[in-house]
N, C-alpha and C positions, 0 to 999 in steps of 0.2 A: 801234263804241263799246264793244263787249263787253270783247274786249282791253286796253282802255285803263283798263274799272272792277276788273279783276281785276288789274292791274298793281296798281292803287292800294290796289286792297284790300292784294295781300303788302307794297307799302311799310308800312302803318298797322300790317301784323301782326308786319312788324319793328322796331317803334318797342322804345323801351325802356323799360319800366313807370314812370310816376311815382313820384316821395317818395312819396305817399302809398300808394303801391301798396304800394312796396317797405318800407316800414315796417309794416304791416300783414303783412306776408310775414315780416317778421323775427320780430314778435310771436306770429305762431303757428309759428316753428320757435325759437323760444326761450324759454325758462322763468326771467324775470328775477330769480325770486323766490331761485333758487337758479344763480344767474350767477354762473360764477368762470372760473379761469383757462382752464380747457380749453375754456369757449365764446365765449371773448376769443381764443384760436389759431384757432377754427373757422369765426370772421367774415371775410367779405373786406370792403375797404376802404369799398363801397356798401354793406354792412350797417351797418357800424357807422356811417358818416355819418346812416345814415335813422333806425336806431334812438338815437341820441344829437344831439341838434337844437343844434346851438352855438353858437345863437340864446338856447336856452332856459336853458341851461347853469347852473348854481346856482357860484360862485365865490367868493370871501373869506373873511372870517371865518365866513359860515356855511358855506361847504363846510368846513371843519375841524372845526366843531363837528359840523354830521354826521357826518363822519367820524371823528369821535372816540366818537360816542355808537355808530357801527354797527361799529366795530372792540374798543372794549371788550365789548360784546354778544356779538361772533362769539370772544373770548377766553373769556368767560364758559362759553361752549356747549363749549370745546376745539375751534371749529374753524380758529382759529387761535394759534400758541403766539409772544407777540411782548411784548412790556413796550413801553407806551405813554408818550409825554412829551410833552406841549405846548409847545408855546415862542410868543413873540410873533409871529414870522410864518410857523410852520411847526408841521408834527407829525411827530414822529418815530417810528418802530417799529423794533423791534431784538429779536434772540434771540441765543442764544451762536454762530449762523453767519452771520448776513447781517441786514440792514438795507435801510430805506425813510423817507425823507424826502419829504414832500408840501406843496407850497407854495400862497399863495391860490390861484394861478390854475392849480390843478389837474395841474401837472408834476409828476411824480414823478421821485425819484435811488434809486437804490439798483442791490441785485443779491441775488441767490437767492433763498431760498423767502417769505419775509417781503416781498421786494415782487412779488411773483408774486401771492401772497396779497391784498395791499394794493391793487393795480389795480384789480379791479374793485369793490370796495369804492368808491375813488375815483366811479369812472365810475357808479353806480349813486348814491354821494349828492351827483353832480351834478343829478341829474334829480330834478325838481320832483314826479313822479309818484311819486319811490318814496320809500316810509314811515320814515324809520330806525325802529328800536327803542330805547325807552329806555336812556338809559345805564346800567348796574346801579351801586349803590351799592357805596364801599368799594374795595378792592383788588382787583381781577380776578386775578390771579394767586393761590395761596398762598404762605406762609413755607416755604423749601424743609424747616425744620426741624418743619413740618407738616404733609409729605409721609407719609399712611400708607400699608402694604404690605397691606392687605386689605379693600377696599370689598366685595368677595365671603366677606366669613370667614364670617358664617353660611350660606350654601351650603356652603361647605367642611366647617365641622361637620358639616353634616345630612347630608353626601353618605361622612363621616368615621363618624359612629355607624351609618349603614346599611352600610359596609362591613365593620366589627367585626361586626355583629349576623349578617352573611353568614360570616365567619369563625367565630366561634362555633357558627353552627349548623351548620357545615361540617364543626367538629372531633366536632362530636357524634354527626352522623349517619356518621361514618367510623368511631368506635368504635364504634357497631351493624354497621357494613358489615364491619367483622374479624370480628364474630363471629358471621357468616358469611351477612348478611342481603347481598344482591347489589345489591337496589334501593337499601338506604340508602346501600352503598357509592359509588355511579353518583350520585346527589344531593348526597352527603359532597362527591365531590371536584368537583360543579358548583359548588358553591355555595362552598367554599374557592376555586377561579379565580378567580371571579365577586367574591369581598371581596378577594382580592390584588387585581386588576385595580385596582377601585375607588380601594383605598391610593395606588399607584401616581397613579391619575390625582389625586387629592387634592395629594400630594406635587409633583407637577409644574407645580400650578397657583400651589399658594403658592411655589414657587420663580419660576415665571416672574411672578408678579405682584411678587414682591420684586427680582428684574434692572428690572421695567421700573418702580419706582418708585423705586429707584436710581438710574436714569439719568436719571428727570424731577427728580429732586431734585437731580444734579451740571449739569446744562442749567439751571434755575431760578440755582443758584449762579454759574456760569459767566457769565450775563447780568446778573447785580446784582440778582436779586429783591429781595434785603434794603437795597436800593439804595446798591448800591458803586458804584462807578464804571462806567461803560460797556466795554463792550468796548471794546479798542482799534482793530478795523477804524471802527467807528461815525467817522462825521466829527464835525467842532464845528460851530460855527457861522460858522467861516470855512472851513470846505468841506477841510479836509485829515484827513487817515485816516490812520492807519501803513497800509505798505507791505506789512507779510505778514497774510496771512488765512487762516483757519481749512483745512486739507484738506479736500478736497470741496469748497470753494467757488468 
């Protein structure tokens, strides 16, 4: 009989873990709170059935309204850049490259970053357990022509007068070092480096903060912030798109 309880026992040990096993397994190797698209690639197909219950599944007009409340939110924060629009049976998301439309019953249409983005958004205000966040008040986005180039400028100053003040005392302590003091000369010229340096990094930051509010300001434009018209990939509402779409997409 020995033989025959240890057979059984490896049958039992090759069984396959229950839902509830396996849902509980997902829970502690996944962090819903912060669920986006790289741990949507990283589920296989028994993950994501246990941890999304299609039973439980939240659908119609209030999946859109959650998803409207946890997509403006996640604009809000910048971690996603999309221009939002409701419609009667759908919501749509769009940037100057790509788009995502999302219907009651939780299908999504689109392509690139914008519904890469939008998916788990979806699949997470499907589920009864997760919380949206309030939708913020107002326009989530700004007015591209209210795009500033220096959310950092007073760093910039303070980093700007301490490099003058290292220059200056750099030029000073150089005129003693000519005349003929060895140490002041050797501190003169550390401390002249040491405020060029500084200039320099000052100079490079207000230049690269001015490209990259330049470019969010021509992306803002480019999508209709000020609410032009849509891109032309964007479909309608009878589902047709133009034909050519942005490079890179």
């Amino acid at each position: 009989m020995a033989p025959a309880e240890s057979t059984n026992e490896a049958t039992d040990g090759d069984e396959e873990p229950s839902l509830s096993d396996l849902r509980e397994q997902v829970e502690e190797k996944y962090d819903f709170e912060a669920f986006g698209p790289a741990e949507m690639d990283e589920m296989d197909r028994e993950e994501w059935e246990a941890a999304f219950d299609a039973e439980t599944w939240i659908t119609g007009e209030k999946l859109l309204d959650r998803l409207e409340a946890d997509l403006r939110q996640r604009i809000a924060d910048r971690d996603v850049f999309a221009r939002i629009e409701r419609e009667d049976d759908r919501l749509v998301a769009y940037s100057d490259e790509s788009y995502a439309v999302v219907y009651p019953d939780g299908s999504v249409e689109g392509e690139g970053t914008v519904r890469r983005d939008v998916e788990p958004s979806v699949a997470l205000c499907s589920m009864a357990s997760y919380e949206v966040p309030e939708s913020p008040d107002g326009d989530v986005l700004p007015d591209p022509d209210e795009v500033a180039a220096g959310e950092g400028e007073l760093g910039n100053v303070m980093v700007q007068l301490l490099s003058i003040a290292q220059l200056l005392a750099g030029v000073v302590l150089l005129g003693y070092g000519f005349l003929g003091n060895g140490i002041a000369l050797v501190a003169g010229l550390f401390l002249f480096v040491i405020g060029l340096f500084l200039l320099v990094v000052v100079a490079n930051a207000r230049l690269s903060e001015t490209f990259r509010a330049d470019a969010y300001r021509t992306r803002l434009q480019e999508m209709g912030a000020q609410g032009e018209d849509r891109p032309a990939f964007v479909p309608d509402r009878a589902g047709e798109h133009d034909a050519e779409r942005p490079d890179g997409e």
